[in-house]
NUKELUM-688855 format. One record per atom (N, C-alpha, C): residue number from 1; chain; residue in three letters; x, y, z. Coordinates in pm, whole numbers, plus 50000, padded with zeros to 5 digits. Each point is the difference from the previous one (the first is absolute). Layout:
<atoms>
(NUM, "A", "ala", (X, Y, Z))
...
</atoms>
This chain:
<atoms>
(1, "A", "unk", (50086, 49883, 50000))
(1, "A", "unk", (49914, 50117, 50000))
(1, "A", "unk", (50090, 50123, 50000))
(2, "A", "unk", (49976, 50090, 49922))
(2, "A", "unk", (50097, 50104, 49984))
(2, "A", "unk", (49948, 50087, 50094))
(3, "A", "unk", (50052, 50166, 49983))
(3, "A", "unk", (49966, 50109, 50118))
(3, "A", "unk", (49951, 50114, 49934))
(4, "A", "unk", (49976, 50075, 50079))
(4, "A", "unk", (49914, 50121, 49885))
(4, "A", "unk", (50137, 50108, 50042))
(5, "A", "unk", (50073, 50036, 49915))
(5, "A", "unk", (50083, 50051, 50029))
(5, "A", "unk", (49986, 50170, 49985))
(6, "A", "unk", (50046, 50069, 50106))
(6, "A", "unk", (49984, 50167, 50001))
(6, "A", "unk", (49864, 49996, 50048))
(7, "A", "unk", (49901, 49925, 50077))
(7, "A", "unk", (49884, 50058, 50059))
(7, "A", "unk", (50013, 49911, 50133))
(8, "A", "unk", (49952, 50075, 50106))
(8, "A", "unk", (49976, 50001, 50117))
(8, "A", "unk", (49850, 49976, 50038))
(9, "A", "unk", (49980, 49897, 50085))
(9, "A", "unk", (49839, 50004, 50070))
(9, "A", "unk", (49972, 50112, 50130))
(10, "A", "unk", (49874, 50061, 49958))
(10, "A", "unk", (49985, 50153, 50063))
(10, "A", "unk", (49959, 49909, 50153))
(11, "A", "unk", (49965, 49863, 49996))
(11, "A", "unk", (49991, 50022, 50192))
(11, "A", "unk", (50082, 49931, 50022))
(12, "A", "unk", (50047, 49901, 49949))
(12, "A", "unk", (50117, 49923, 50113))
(12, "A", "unk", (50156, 50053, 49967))
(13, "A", "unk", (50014, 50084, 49896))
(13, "A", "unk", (50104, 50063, 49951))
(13, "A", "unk", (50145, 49924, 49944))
(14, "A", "unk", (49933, 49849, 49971))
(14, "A", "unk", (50089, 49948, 49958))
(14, "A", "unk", (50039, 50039, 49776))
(15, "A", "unk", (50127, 49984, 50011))
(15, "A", "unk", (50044, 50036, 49868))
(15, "A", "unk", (49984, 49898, 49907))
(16, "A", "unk", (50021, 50003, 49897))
(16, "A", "unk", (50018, 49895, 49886))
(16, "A", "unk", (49957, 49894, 50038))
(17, "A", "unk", (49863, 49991, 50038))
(17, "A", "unk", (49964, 49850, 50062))
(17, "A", "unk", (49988, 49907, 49887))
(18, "A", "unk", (49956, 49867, 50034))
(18, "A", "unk", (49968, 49908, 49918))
(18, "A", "unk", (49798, 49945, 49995))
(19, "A", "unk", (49985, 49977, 49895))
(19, "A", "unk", (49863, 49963, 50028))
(19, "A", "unk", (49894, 50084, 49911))
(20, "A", "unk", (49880, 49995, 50028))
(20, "A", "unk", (49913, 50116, 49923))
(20, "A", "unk", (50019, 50125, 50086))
(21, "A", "unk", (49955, 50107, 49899))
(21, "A", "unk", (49995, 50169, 50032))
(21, "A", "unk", (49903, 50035, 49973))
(22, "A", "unk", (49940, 50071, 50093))
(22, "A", "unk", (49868, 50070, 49980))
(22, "A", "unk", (50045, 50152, 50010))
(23, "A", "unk", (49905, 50081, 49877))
(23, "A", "unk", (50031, 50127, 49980))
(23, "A", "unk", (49836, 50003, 50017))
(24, "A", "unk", (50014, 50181, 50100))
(24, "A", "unk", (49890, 50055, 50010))
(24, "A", "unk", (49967, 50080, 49885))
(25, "A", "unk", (49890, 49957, 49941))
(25, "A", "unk", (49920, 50106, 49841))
(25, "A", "unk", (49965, 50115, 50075))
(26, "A", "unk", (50011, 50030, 50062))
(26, "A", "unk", (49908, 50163, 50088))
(26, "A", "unk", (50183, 50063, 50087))
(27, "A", "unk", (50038, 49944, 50047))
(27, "A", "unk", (50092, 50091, 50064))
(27, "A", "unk", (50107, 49982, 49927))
(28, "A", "unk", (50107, 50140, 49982))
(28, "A", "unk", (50087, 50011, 49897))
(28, "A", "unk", (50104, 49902, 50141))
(29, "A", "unk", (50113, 49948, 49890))
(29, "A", "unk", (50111, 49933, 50055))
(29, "A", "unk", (49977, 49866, 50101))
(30, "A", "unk", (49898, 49995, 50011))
(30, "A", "unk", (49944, 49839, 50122))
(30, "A", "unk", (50016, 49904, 49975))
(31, "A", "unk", (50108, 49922, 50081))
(31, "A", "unk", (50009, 49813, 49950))
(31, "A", "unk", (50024, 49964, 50137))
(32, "A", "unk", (49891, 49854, 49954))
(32, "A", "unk", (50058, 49929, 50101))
(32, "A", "unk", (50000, 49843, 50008))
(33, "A", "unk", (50079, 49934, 50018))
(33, "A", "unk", (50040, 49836, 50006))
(33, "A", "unk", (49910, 49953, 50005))
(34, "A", "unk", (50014, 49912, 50016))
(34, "A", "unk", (49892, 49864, 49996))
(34, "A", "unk", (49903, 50001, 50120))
(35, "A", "unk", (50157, 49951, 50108))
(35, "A", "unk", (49920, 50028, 50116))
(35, "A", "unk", (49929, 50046, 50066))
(36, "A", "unk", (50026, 50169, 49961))
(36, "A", "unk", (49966, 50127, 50095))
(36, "A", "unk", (49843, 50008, 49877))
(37, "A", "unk", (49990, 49946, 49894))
(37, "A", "unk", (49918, 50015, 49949))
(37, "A", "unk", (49854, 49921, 50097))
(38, "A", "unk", (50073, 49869, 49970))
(38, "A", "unk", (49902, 49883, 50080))
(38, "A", "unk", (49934, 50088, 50134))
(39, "A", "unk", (50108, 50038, 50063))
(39, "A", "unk", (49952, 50034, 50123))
(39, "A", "unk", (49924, 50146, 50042))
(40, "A", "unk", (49952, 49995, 49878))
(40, "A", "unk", (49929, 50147, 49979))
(40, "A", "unk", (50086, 50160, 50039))
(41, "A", "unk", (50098, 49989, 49969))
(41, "A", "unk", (50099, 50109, 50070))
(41, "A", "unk", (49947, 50146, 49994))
(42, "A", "unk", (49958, 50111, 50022))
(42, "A", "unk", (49941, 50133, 49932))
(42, "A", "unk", (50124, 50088, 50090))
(43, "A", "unk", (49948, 50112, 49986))
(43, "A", "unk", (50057, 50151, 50047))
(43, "A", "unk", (49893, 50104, 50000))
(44, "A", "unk", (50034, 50099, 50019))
(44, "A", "unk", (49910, 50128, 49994))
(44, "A", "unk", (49985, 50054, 49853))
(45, "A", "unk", (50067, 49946, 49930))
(45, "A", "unk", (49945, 50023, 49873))
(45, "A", "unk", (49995, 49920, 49897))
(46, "A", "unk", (50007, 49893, 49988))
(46, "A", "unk", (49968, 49840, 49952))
(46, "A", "unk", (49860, 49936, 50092))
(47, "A", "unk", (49925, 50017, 49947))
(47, "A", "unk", (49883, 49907, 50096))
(47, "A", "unk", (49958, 49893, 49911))
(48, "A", "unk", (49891, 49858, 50067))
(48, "A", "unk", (50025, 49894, 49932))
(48, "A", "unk", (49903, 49998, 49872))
(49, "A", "unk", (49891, 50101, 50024))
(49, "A", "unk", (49940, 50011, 49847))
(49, "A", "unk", (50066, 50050, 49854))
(50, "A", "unk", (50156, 50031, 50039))
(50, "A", "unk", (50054, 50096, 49850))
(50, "A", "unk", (50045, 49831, 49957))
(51, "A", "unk", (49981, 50023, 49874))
(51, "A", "unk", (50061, 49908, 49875))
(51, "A", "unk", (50115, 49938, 49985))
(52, "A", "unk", (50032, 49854, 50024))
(52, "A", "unk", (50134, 49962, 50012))
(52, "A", "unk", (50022, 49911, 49856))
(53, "A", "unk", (50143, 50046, 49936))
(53, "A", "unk", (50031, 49926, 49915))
(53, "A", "unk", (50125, 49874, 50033))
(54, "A", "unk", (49983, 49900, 49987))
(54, "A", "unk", (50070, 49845, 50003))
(54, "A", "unk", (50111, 50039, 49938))
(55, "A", "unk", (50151, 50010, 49970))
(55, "A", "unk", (50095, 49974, 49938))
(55, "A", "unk", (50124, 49915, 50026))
(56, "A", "unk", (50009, 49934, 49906))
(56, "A", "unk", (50077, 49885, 49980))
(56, "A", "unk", (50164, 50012, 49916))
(57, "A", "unk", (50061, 49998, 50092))
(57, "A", "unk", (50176, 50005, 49913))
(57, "A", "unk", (49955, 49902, 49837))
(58, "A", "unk", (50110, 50040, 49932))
(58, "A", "unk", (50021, 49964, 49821))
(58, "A", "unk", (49988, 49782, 50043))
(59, "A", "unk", (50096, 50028, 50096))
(59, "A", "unk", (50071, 49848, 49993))
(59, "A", "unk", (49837, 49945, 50036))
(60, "A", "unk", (49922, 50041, 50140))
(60, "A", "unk", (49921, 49935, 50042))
(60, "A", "unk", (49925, 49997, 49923))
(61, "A", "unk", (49896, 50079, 49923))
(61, "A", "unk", (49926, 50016, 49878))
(61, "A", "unk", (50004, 49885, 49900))
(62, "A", "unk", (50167, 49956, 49964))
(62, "A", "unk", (50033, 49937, 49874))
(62, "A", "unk", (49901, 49858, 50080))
(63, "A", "unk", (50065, 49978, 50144))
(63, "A", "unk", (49971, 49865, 50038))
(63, "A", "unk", (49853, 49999, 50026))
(64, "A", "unk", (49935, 50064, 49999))
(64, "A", "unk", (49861, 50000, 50055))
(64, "A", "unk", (49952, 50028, 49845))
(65, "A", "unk", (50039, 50019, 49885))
(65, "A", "unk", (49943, 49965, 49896))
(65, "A", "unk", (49996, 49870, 49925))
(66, "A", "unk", (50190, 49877, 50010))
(66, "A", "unk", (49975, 49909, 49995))
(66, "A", "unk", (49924, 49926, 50132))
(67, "A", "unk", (49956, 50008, 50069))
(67, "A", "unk", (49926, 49955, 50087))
(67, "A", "unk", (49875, 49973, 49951))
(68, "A", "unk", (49912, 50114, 49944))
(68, "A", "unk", (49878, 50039, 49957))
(68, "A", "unk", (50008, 49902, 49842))
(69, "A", "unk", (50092, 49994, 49968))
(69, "A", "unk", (50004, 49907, 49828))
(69, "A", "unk", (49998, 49838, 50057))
(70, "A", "unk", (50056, 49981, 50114))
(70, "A", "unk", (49989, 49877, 50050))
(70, "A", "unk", (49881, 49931, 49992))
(71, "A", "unk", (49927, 50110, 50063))
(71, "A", "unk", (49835, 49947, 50088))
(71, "A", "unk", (49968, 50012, 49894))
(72, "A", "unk", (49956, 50091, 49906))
(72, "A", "unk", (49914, 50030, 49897))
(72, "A", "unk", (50033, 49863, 49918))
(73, "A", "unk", (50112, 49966, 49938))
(73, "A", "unk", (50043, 49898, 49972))
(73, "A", "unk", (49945, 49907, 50031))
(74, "A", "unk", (49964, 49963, 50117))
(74, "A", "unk", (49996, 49875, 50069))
(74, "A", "unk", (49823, 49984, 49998))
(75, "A", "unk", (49982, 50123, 49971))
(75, "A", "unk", (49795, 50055, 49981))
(75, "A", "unk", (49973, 49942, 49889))
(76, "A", "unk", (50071, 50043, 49944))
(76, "A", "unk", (50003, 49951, 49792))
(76, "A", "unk", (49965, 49836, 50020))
(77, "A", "unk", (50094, 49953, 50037))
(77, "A", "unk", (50043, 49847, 49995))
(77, "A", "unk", (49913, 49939, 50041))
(78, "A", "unk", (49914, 50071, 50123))
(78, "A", "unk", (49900, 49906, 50050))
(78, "A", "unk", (49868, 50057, 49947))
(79, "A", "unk", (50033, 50083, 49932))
(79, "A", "unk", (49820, 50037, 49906))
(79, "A", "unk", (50020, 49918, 49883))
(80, "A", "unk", (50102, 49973, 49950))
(80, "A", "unk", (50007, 49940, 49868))
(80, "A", "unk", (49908, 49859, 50019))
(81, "A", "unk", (50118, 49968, 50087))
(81, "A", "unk", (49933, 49831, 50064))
(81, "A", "unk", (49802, 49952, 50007))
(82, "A", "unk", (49931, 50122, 50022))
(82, "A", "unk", (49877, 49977, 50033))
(82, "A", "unk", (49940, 49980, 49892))
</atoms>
């Protein structure tokens, strides 16, 4: 799993983490890890109704697309069969 490199999570303040990134659509500059995501993290100006976007490093993306060709794959194979 690679790291998101040059961004910081706004509550636990860890750097270049690894994992998914959530960016806030409503507040300029807002990310935050996985974790701090899960665990509903806010501030005084992030609250939990603003818009969060999922982002995924290049490397993780690639693998979570052959992943998705796997299954689909494996969907095919068993619709054919019927």
């Amino acid at each position: 799993m690679s790291r998101h490199e040059g961004v910081s999570c706004d509550s636990c303040m860890k750097a270049n983490f690894r994992g998914k990134r959530y960016k806030c659509l409503i507040c300029y500059d807002y990310d935050l890890c996985g974790t701090c995501y899960e665990a509903g993290a806010t501030n005084t100006r992030h609250t939990p109704d603003h818009a969060m976007q999922c982002i995924l490093t290049r490397s993780d993306f690639v693998v979570w697309c052959m992943l998705q060709e796997i299954h689909f794959k494996d969907l095919r194979v068993d619709f054919e069969r019927q």
